[in-house]
Backbone as XML, in Angstrom:
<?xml version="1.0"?>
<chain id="A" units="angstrom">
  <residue number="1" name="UNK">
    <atom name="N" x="82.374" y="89.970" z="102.659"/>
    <atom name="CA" x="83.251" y="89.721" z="101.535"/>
    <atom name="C" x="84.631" y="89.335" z="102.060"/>
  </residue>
  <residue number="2" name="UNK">
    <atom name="N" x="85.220" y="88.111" z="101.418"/>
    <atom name="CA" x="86.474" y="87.751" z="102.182"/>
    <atom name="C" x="87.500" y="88.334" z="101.349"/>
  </residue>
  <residue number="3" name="UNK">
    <atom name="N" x="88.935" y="88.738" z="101.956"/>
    <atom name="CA" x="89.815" y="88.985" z="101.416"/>
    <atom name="C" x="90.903" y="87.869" z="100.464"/>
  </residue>
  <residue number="4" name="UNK">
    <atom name="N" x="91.662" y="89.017" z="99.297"/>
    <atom name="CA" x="91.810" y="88.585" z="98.007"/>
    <atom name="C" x="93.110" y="88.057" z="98.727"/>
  </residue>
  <residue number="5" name="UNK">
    <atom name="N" x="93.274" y="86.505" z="98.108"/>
    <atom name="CA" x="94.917" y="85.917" z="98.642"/>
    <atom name="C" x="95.736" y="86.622" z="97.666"/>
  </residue>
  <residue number="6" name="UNK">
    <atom name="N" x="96.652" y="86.894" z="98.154"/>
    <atom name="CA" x="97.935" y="87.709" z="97.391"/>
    <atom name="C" x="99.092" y="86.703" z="97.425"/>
  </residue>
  <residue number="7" name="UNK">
    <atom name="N" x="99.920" y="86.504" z="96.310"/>
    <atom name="CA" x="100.816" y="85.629" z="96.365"/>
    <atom name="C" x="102.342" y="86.300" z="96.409"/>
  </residue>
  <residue number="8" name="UNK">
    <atom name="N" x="102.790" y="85.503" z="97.010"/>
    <atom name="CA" x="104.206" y="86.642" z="97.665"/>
    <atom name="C" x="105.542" y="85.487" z="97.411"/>
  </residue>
  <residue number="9" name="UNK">
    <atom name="N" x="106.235" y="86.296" z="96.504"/>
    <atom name="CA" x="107.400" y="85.568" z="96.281"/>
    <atom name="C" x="108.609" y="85.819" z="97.105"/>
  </residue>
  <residue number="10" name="UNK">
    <atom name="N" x="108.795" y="84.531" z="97.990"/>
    <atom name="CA" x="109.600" y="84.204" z="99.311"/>
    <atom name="C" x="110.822" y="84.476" z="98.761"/>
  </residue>
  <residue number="11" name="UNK">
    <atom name="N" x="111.376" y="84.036" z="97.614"/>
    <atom name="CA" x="112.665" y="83.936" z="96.757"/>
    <atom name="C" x="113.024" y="85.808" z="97.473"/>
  </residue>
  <residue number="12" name="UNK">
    <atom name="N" x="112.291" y="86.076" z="96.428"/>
    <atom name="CA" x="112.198" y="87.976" z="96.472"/>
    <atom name="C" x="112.213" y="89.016" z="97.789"/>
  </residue>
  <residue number="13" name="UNK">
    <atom name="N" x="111.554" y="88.037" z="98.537"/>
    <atom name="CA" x="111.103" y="88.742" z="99.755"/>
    <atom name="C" x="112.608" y="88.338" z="100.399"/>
  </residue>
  <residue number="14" name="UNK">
    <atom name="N" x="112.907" y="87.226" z="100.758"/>
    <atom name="CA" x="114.576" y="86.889" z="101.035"/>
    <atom name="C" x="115.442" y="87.838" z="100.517"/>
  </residue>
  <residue number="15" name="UNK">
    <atom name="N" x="115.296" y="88.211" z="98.947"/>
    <atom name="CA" x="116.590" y="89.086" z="99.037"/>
    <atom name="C" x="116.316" y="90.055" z="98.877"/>
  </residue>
  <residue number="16" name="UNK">
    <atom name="N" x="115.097" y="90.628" z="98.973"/>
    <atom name="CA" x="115.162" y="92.242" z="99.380"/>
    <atom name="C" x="114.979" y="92.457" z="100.568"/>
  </residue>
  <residue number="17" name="UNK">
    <atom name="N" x="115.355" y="91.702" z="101.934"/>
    <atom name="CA" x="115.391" y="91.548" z="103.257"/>
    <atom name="C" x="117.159" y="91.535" z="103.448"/>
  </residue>
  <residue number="18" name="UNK">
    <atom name="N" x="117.682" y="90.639" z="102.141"/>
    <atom name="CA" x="119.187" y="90.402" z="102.488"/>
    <atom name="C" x="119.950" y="92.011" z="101.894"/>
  </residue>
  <residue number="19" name="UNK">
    <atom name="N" x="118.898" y="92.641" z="101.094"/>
    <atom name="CA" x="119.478" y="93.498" z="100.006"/>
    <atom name="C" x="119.329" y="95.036" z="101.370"/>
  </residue>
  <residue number="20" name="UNK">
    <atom name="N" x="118.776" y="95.019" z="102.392"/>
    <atom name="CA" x="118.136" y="95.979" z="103.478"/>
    <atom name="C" x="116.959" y="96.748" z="103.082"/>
  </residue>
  <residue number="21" name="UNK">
    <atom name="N" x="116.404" y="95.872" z="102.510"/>
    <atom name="CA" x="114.830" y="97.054" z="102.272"/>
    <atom name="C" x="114.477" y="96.720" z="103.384"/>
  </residue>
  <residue number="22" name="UNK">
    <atom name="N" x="113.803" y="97.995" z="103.603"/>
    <atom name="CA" x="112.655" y="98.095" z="105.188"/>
    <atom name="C" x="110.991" y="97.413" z="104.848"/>
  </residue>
  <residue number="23" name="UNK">
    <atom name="N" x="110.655" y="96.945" z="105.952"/>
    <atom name="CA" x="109.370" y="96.292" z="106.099"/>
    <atom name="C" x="108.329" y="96.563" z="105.301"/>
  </residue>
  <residue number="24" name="UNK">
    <atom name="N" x="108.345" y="98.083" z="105.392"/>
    <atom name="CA" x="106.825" y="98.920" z="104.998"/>
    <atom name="C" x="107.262" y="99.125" z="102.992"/>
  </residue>
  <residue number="25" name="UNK">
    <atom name="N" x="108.845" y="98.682" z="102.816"/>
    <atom name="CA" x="108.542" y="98.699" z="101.457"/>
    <atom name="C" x="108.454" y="97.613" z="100.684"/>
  </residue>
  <residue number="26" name="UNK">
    <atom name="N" x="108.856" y="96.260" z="101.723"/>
    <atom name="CA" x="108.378" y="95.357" z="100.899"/>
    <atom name="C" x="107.072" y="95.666" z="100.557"/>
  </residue>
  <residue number="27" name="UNK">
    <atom name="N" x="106.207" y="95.027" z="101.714"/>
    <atom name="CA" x="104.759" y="95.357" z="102.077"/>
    <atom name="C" x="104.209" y="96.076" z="100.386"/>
  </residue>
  <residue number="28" name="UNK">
    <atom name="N" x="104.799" y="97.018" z="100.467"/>
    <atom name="CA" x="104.283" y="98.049" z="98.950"/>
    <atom name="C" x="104.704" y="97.749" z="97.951"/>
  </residue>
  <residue number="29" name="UNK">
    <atom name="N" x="105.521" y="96.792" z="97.815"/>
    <atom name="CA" x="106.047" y="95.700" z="96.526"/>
    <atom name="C" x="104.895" y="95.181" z="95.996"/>
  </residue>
  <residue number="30" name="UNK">
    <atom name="N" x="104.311" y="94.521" z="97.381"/>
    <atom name="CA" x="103.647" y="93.313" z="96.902"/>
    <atom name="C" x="102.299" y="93.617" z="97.082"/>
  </residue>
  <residue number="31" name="UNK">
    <atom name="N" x="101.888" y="94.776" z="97.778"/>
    <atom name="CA" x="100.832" y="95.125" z="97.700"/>
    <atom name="C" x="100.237" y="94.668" z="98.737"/>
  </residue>
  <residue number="32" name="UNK">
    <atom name="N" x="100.584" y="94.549" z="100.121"/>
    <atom name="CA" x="100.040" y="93.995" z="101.305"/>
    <atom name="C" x="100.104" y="94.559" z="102.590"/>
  </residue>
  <residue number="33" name="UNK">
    <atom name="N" x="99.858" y="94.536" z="103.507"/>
    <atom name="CA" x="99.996" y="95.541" z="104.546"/>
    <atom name="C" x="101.017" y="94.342" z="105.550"/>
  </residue>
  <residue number="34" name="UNK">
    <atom name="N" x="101.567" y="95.414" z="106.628"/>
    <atom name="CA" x="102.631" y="94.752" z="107.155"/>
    <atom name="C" x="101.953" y="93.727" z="108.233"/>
  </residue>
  <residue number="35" name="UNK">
    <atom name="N" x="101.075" y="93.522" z="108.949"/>
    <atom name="CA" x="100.781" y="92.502" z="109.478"/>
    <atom name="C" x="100.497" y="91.025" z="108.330"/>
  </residue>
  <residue number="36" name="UNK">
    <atom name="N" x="99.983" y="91.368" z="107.345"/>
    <atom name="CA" x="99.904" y="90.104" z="106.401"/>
    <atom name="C" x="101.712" y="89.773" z="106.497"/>
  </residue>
  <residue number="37" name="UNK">
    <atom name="N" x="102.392" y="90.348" z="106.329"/>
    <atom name="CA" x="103.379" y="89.784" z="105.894"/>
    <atom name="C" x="104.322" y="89.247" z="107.202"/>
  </residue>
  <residue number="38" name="UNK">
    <atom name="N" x="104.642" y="89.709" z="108.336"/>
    <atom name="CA" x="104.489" y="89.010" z="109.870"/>
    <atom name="C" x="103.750" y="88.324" z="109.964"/>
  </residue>
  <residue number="39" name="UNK">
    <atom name="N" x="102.477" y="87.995" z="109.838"/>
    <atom name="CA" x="101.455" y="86.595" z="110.110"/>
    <atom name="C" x="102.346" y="85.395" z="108.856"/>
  </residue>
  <residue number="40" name="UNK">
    <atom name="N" x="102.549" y="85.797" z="107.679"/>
    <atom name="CA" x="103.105" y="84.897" z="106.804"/>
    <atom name="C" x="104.246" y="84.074" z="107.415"/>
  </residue>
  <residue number="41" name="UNK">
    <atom name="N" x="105.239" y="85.481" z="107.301"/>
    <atom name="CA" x="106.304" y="85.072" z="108.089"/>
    <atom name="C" x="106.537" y="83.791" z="109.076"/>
  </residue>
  <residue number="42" name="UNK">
    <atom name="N" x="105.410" y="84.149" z="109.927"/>
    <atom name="CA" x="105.503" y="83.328" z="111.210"/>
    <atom name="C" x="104.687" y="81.808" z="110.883"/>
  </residue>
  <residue number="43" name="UNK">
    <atom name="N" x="103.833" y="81.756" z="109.718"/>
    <atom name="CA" x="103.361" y="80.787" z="109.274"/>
    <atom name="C" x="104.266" y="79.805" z="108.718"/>
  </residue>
  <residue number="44" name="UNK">
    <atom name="N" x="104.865" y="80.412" z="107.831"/>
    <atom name="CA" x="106.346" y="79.757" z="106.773"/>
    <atom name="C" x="107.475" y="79.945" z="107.232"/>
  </residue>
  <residue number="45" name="UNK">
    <atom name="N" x="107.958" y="80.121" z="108.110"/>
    <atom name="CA" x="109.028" y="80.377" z="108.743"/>
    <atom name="C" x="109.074" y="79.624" z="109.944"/>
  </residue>
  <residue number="46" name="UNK">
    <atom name="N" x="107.810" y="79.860" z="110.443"/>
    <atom name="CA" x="108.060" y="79.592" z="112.421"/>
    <atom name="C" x="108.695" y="80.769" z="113.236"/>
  </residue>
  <residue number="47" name="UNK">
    <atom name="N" x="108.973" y="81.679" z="112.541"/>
    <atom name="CA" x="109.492" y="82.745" z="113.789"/>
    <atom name="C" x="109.069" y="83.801" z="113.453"/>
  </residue>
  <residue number="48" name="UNK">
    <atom name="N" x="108.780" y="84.909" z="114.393"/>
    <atom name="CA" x="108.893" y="86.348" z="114.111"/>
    <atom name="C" x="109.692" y="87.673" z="112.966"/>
  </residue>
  <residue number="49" name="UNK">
    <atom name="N" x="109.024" y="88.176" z="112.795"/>
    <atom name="CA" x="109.391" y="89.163" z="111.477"/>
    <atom name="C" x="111.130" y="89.302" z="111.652"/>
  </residue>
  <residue number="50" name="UNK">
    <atom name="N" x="110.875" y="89.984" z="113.090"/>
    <atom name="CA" x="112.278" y="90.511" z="113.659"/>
    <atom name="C" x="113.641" y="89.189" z="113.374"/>
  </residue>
  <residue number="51" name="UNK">
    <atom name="N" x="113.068" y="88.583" z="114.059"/>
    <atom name="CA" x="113.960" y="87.053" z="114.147"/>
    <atom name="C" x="114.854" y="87.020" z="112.414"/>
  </residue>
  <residue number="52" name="UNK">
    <atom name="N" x="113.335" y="86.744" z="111.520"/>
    <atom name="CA" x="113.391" y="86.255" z="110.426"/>
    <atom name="C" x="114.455" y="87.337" z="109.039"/>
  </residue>
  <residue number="53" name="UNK">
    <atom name="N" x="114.010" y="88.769" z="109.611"/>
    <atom name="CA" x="115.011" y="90.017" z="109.135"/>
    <atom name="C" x="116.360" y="90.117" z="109.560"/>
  </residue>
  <residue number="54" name="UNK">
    <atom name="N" x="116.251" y="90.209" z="110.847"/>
    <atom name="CA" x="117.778" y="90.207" z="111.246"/>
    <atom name="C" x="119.136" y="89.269" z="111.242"/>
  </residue>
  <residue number="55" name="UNK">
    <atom name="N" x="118.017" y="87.620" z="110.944"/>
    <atom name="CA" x="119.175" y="86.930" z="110.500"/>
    <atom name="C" x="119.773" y="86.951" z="108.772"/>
  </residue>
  <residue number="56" name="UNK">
    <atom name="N" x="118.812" y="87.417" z="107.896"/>
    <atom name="CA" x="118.901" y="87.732" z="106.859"/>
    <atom name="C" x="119.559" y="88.848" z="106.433"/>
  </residue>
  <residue number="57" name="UNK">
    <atom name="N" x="119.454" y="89.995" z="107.122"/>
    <atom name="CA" x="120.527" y="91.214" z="107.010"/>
    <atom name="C" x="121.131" y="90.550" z="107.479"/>
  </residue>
  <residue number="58" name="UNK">
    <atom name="N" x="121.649" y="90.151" z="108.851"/>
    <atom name="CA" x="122.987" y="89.355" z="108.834"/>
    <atom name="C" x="124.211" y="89.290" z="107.666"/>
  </residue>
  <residue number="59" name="UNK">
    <atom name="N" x="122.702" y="88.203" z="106.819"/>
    <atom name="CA" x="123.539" y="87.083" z="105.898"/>
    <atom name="C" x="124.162" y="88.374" z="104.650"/>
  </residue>
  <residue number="60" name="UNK">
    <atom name="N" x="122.883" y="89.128" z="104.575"/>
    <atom name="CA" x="123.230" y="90.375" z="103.211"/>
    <atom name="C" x="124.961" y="91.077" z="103.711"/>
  </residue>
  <residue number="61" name="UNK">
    <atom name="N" x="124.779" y="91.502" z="104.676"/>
    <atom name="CA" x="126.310" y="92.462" z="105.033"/>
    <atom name="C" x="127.356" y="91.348" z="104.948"/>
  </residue>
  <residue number="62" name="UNK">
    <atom name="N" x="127.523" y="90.369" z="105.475"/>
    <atom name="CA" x="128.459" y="89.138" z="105.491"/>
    <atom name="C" x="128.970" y="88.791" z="103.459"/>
  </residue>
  <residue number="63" name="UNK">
    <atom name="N" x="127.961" y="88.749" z="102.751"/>
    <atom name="CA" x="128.021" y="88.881" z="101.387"/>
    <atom name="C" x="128.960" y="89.884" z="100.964"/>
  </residue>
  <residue number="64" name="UNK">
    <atom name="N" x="128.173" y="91.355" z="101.387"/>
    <atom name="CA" x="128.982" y="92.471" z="100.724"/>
    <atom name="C" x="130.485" y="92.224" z="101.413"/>
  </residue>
  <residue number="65" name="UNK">
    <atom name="N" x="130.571" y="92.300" z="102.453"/>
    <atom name="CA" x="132.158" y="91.905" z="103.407"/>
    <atom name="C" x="132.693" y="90.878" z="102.599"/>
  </residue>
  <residue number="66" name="UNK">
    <atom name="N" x="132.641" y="89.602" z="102.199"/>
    <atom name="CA" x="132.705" y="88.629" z="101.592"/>
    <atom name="C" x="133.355" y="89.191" z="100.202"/>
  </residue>
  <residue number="67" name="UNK">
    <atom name="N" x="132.801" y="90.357" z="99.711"/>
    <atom name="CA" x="133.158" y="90.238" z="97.946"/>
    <atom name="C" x="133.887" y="91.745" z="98.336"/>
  </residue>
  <residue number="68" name="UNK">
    <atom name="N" x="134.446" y="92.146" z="98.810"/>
    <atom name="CA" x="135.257" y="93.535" z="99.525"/>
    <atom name="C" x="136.975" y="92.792" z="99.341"/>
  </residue>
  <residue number="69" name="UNK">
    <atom name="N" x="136.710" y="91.735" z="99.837"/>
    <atom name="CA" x="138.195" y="91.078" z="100.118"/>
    <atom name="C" x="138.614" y="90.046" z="98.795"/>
  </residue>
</chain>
């Protein structure tokens, strides 16, 4: 029996990556386990989970700093 495609909204997944949710709660958002969502990642992206999170928190703290001043 093959597994059910799950559809994962990138929009969402971006800003609850920019917003600092951790890995394992997207994952439970959407109902997927954390390698599906690293294999995605690296499919639609081209880079690694890590890569793809940390420039995105980046961008989230730079925001909050941004609206502080």
């Amino acid at each position: 029996m093959g597994k059910f495609k799950k559809d994962i909204d990138w929009n969402l997944v971006e800003l609850y990556v920019k917003a600092g949710c951790k890995q394992v709660d997207i994952c439970k958002s959407f109902h997927i386990d954390d390698e599906t969502l690293r294999s995605q990642v690296k499919r639609i992206y081209g880079v690694e989970w890590s890569t793809f999170s940390g420039a995105l928190r980046s961008e989230g703290r730079m925001l909050i700093e941004g609206q502080q001043f």
